[in-house]
N, C-alpha and C positions, 0 to 999 in steps of 0.2 A: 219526598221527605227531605228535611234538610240533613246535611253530611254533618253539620258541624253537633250536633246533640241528636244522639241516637232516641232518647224518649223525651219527648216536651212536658211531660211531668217533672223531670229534671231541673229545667228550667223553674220552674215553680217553686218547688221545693227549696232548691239553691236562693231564688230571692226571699222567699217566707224566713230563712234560716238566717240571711243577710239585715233582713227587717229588722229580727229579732235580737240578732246584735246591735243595730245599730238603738233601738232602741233602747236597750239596758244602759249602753254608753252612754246616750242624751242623759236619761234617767242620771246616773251618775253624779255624770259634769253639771246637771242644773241643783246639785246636792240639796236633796228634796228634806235633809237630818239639821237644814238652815233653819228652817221652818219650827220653832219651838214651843208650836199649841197644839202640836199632837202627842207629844210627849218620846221619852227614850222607847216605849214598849213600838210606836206608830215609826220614829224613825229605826229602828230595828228591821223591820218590816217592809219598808219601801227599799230597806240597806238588801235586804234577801233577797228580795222581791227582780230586784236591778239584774243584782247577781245570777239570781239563777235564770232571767231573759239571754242575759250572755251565753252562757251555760247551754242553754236548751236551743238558742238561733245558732250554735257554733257546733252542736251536738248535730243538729239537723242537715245541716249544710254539709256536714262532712259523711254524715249518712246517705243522702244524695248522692255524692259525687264518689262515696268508694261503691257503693252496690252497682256489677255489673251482669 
């Protein structure tokens, strides 16, 4: 077994939480609220949407890595 991560779900978890971040940020930075034929209710939405992928990949990842 490897020394350096006692469970390889670990590992999993940790990148799934990484993903999730990272994808909120893309989301963000490509500022989806440009886009003005969905309306204020749709950018609202993708604005939440973003936010809680950060939210939930930064929640995850850290769940991961403190459960011993």
């Amino acid at each position: 077994m490897n020394s350096l991560v006692s469970d390889p779900i670990e590992s999993v978890g940790t990148a799934a939480g990484v993903f999730l971040v990272l994808v909120g940020i893309a989301t963000l930075v490509g500022m989806p609220w440009a886009h003005k034929s969905g309306g204020a209710v749709l950018m609202l939405g993708q604005i939440v949407g973003a936010l809680s992928a950060v939210g939930v990949g930064a929640g995850l990842a850290w769940l991961v890595r403190t459960q011993k």
